[in-house]
N, C-alpha and C positions, 0 to 999 in steps of 0.2 A: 570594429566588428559590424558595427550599424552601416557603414560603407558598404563590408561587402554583400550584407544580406541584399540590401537594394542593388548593387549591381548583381545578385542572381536574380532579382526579382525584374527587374529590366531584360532579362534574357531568354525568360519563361515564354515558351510557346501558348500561345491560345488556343483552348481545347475546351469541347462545350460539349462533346457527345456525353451520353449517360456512361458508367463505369459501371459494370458489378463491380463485386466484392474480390471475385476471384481474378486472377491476370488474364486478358484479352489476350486472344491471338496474334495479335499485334504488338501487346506490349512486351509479352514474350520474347517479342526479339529485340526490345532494348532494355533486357535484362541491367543491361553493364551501367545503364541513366539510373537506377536505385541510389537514391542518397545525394545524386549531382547539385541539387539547390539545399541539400541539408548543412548547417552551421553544425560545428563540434565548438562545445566551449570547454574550461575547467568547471570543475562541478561546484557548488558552493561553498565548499572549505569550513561550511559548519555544519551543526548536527542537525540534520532536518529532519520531519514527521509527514509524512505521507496519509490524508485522511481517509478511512473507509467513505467508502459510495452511501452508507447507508445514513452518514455524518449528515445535521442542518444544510442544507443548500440556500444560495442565494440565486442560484438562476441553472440553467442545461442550455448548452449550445445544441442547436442541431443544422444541417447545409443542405439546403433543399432545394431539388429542381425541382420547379415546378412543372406537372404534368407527370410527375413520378411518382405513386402512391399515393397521391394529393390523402386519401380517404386518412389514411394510415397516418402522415403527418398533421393533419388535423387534429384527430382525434387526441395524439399528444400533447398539441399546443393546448386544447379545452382543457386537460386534468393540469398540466403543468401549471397555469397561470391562473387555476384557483388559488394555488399553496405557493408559487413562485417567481418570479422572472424568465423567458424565455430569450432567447437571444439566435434570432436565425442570418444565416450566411446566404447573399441571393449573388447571382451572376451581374446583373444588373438594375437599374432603377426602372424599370417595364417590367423585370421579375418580381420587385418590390409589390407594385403596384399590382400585380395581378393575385398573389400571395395573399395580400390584405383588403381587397374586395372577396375575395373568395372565404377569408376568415370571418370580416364582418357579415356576408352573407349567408353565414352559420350560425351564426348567433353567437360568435366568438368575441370578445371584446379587445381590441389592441393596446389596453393600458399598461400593462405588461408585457408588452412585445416590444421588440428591440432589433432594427435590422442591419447587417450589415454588407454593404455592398464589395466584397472581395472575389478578385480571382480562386477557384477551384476549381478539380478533376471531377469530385465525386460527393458522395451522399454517405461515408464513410466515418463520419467525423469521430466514432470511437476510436479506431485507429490510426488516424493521423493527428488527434485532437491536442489541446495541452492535458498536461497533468500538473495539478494546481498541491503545494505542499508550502508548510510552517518550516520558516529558518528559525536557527536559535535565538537572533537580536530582534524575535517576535515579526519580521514581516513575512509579506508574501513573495514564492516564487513560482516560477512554471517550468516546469520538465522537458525537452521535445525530444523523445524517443526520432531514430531515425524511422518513417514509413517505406514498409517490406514490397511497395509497390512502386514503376516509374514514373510518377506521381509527382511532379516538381511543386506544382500549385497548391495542391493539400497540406504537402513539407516545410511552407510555409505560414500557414495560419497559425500557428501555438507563436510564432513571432509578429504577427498581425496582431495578435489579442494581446499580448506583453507590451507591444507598444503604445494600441490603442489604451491600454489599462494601467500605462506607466507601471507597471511590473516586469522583475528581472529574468530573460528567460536563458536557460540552462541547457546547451546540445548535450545530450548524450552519445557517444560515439555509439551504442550497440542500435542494431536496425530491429524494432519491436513494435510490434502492432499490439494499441491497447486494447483489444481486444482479449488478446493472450496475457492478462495483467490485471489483478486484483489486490486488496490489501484488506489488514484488519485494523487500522487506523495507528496498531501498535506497535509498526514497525519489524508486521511479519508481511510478507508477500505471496502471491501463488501464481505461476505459470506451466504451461506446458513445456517437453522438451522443445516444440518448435523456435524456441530461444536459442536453444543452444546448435539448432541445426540453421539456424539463417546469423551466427553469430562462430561459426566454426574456427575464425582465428585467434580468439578469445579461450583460456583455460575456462572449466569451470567455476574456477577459486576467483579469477579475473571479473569473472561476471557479476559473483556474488559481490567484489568492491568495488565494482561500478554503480552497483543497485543499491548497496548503502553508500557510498559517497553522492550518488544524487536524490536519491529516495528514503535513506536512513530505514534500510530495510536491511536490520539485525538476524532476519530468519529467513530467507529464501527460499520454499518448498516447492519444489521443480519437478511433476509429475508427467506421464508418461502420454504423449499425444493419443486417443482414443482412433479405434480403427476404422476405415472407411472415409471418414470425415476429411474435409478438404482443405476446411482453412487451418488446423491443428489450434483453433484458441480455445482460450478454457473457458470462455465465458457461455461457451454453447454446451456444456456440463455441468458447471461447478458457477455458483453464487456464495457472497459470504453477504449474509444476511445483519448480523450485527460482528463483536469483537470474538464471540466464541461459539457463534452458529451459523453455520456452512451450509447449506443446499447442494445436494449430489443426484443428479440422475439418475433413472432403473429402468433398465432395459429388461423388459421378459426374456425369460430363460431360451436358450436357444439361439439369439442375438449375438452377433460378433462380439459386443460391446458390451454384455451381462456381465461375464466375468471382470474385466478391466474396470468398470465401474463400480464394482461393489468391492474390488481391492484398492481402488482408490476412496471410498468411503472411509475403508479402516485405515487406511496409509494418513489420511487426514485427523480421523480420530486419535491418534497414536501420539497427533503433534501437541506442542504446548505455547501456550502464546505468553507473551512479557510478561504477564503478573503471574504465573503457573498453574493455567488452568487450562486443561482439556480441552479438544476444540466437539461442540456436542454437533451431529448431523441430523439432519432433516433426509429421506429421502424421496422423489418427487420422480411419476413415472413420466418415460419418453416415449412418445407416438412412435408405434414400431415403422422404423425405414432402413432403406438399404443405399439409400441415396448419397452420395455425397456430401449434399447438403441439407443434411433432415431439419424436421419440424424443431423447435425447442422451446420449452415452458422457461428455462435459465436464462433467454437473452432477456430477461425484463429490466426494470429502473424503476429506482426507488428516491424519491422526491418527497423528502418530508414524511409527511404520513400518510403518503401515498405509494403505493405499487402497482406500477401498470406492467402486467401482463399477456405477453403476445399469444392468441389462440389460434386458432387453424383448423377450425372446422371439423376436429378429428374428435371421438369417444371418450377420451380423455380430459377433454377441454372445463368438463365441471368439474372435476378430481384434482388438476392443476390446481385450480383457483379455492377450495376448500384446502390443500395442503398448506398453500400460500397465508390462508386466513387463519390456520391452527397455528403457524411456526409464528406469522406476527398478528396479534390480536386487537394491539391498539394502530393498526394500518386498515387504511381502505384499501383493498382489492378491487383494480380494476381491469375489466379485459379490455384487449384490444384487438379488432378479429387481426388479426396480418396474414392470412392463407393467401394474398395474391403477392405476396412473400416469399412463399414457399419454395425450396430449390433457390432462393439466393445465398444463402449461405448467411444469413443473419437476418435480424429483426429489430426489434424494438432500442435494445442496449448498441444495436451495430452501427444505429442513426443518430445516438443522444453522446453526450459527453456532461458529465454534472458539473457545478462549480459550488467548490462549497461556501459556505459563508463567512464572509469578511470578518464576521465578532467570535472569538475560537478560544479555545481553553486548552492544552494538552500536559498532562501530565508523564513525562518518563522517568518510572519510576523500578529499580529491581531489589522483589522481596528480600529482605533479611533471612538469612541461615538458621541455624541451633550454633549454640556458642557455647564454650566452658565459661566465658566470661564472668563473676561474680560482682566486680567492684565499678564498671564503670559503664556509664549510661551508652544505651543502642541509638547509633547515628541511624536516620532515616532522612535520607537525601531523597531530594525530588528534583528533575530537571523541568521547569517548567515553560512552557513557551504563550503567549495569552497577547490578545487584541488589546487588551488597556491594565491598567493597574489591579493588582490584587486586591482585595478587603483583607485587613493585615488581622483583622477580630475573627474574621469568617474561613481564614485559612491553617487551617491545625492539623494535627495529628491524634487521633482517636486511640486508647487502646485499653487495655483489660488484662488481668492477671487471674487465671485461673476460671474464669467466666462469673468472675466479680463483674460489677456496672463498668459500663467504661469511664475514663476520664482524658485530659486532651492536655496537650500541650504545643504551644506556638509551633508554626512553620515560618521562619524569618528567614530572609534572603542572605546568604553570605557573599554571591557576588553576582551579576546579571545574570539572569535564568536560573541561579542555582541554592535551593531552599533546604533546610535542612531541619527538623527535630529530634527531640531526643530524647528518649523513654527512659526512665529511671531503672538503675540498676535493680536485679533482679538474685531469687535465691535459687539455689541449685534443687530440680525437679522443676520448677515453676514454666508454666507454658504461658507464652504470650502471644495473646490477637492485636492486631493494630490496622487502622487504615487511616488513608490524608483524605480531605478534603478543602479542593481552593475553590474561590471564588473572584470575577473579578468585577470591575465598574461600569460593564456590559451585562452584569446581571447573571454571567454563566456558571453555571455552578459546574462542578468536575469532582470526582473521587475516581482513587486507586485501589484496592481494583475498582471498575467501571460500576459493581450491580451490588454496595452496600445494600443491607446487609447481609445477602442471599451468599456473596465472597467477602473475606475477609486474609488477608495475611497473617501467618501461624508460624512462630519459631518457638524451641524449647531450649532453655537452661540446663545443661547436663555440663555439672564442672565432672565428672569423673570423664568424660569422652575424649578429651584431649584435642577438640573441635574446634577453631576460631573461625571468630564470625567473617565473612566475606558479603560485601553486596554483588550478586553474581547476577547472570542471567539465567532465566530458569530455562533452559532448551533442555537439561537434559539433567542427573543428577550430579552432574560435577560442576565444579564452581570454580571461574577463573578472574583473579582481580590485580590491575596493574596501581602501581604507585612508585614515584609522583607521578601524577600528571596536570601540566606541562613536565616535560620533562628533559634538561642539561644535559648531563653526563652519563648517569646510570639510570636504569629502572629496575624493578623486580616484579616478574612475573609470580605471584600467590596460586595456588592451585590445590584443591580440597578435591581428591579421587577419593568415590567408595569403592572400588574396587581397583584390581589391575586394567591399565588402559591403554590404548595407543594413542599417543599427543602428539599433535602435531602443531606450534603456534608460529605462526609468517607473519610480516610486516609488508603491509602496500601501501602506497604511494596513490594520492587521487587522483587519478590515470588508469588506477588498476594493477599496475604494473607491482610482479613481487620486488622486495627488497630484500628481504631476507629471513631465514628459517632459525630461528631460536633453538627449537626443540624436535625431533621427528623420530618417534620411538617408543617403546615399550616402559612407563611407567609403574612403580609397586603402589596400593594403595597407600593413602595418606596424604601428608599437607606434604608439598614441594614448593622449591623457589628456585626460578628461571633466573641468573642477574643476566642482566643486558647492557653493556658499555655501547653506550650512544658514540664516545666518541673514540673507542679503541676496540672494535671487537674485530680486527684486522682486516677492516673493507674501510672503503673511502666514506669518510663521514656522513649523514645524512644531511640534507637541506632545513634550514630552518622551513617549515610548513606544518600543515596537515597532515598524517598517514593513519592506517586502522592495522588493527590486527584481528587475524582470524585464527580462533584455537577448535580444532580440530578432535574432537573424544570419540575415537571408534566410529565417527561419521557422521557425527551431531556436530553443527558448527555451532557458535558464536561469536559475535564481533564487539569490537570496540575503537574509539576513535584515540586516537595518540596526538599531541599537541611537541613537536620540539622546537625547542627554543638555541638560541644559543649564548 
């Protein structure tokens, strides 16, 4: 694979003009060069976490030509490389060198500057950048979406940085600019349709197993491109600020885009992230335009406990920044003017790409049900993934009966990355709170949910319900759980409907590719079970590998990863 990357890279034309954001006249007509130096690989074949932006960093790449906004990339390197590392991409060593008399001649210090001299188109690096995610055997990987523009040089740097960084990187066949691509650290994700329209060979269902097979993005929410706007990404709208609060723009009434933005508000509100909580909104107004490329308070970056915020010179611009300081309190706001910006179709966040930090904790973990159960203790599995060793004293399970004190019990590993506790049996009416929290040899602490003890998980004991416990994912009020897995010969798909439903459960292949429909139909409420003969359900057997399935309730998906064995 490493062969052929260098032989595209041997083949790349030299190009040194400046790029907007948007496609050139020029490049317009070599539509059909999209993709031509991109690598497609197999996706990781294990479970991986995807961190939010707003996660520790350890540095933000940014590609700069110099003579291009110099004011604008400056001022980012200052905030940056108080709280960070910076890592900038120059054309050559005379671009170096001019970069960094100009920084030190700011009073900028280069202790923290990092440069690297690679080929590139453009000043782009959100969306052609890597994306940096946690495998399950705890290391690092990088992502590289295919870049939506003829872009050879750009298409290559998420494989420049894997290499320089001895980290594995991962093609994805779909062409997506990070730009149009956000997460909540949890394994939910947010895009525009412009996905699915620069990915048109692709089913929707396809899409969603491409995005968790390389991104381990359980929840997909695929919202509707805003009007007028040019590039169709989401990041010139919508932020996710931490795991359960979102940043939404507001257009004045009368704006193409009022209406569409504040049904995207509630369309977000509506969702539920992995532990099952609400997603809460912030709303933050937009300088009124008509332009294609309007002003935006959303393209910022968030570095620590910092937020730099791109202004423009417009009435708004103190309003911005007081929104910004109410929704995060323990962050520094900072502006940034970028009005000689304006009309390029991005800012701040369309220049930077984060890297988060090398010392990492994640826990995946899905709430406990109500159970009729009486007699035997509640498994509380954690899928954990962590930079070094656990503290085996410091990693428990917390819980409480009835809003008595709490008490803990161990979280011990049952096999690599997979921990488990177990609450003692309970009486029927009794309600039970619990959460985990781990720690590891890096000092990081972690709980599930994320915001002890503001959240907590909540199941109730009702033996007369005729309710067994599932650990589900909370997308929706149904609950779907497979066992075994690995799984030989058979499985059985568990399925807890409160009401009547339409199910639909498929099996894919890490490719994306469907393999097969279990279920696709009209459900009565109550507990079901799917069986699944792996190796007789009158189709050619499956490949020993990886696959997911996706179960489908009235249009709320969920996923999960399948392991067969043979």
């Amino acid at each position: 694979m490493l062969q052929i990357l260098c032989l595209s890279l041997m083949l790349l034309p030299p190009e040194a003009e400046f790029l907007p954001q948007w496609m050139t006249p020029a490049e317009s007509l070599r539509v059909d060069d999209i993709g031509k130096g991109h690598v497609v690989t197999s996706p990781p074949g294990v479970w991986v976490e995807t961190p939010g932006e707003f996660e520790n960093l350890r540095g933000v790449f940014i590609s700069w030509f110099y003579g291009t906004s110099n004011a604008i990339f400056r001022e980012i390197v200052r905030e940056v490389v108080e709280v960070s590392r910076i890592f900038i991409i120059v054309e050559s060593g005379s671009e170096q060198s001019a970069i960094s008399s100009y920084l030190t001649g700011n009073g900028i210090s280069l202790d923290s500057v990092e440069f690297y001299i690679w080929p590139r188109n453009s000043i782009w690096i959100r969306d052609f950048g890597p994306w940096f995610m946690r495998q399950e055997d705890d290391s690092e990987g990088i992502v590289d979406f295919q870049y939506n523009r003829p872009r050879p040089q750009d298409d290559t740097i998420p494989w420049r940085i894997g290499e320089a960084w001895n980290i594995p990187v991962f093609g994805s066949p779909l062409e997506h600019a990070g730009g149009n691509f956000m997460t909540d650290g949890l394994g939910t994700g947010f895009s525009s349709t412009l996905i699915y329209q620069e990915n048109s060979g692709y089913s929707h269902a396809e899409i969603d197993s491409l995005m968790l097979a390389y991104c381990g993005l359980e929840q997909f929410i695929v919202l509707q491109r805003i009007n007028i706007e040019y590039t169709g990404h989401i990041d010139l709208w919508t932020k996710i600020l931490n795991d359960t609060l979102v940043m939404v723009g507001e257009y004045e009434s009368g704006h193409p885009n009022h209406t569409v933005l504040n049904q995207h508000a509630d369309s977000i509100a509506s969702c539920v992230n992995r532990e099952g909580l609400n997603y809460r909104i912030v709303r933050i107004p937009m300088p009124w335009s008509m332009s294609d490329a309007p002003p935006s308070y959303l393209n910022s970056l968030i570095v620590n406990d910092k937020v730099l915020v791109p202004l423009y010179d417009e009435p708004e611009d103190d309003t911005a920044l007081f929104v910004y300081q109410q929704a995060l309190p323990d962050h520094e706001i900072i502006g940034i003017n970028c009005a000689s910006m304006a009309g390029w179709g991005g800012a701040i966040h369309c220049i930077t790409m984060q890297i988060p930090s090398s010392y990492f904790l994640h826990i995946r973990h899905y709430p406990l049900t109500n159970t009729d159960d009486t007699l035997n203790p509640y498994r509380v599995e954690a899928h954990v993934t962590t930079s070094n060793t656990l503290v085996a004293e410091s990693s428990l399970v917390y819980y409480r009966v009835n809003n008595y004190p709490y008490t803990s019990v161990p979280l011990t590993m049952e096999s690599p990355g997979l921990y488990a506790g177990y609450i003692p049996a309970q009486h029927d009416g009794d309600t039970v709170q619990y959460y985990i929290v781990v720690q590891n040899e890096d000092d990081i602490r972690r709980t599930s949910p994320r915001h002890v003890p503001v959240h907590v998980y909540t199941f109730a004991v009702d033996a007369s319900s005729g309710i067994n416990e599932y650990a589900g994912h909370p997308t929706s009020s149904h609950v779907v759980h497979m066992t075994p897995n690995p799984v030989k010969e058979q499985a059985v798909f568990s399925m807890l409907l409160t009401d009547q439903t339409n199910v639909k459960i498929e099996i894919y292949n890490i490719a994306g590719q469907k393999e097969r429909t279990l279920v696709d139909g009209m459900l009565d409420k109550g507990t079901h079970r799917i069986l699944w003969d792996v190796s007789s359900d009158g189709q050619k057997r499956l490949a020993r590998g990886v696959y997911f399935y996706r179960a489908v309730f009235d249009g709320k998906r969920e996923f999960g990863k399948i392991i067969v064995i043979q």
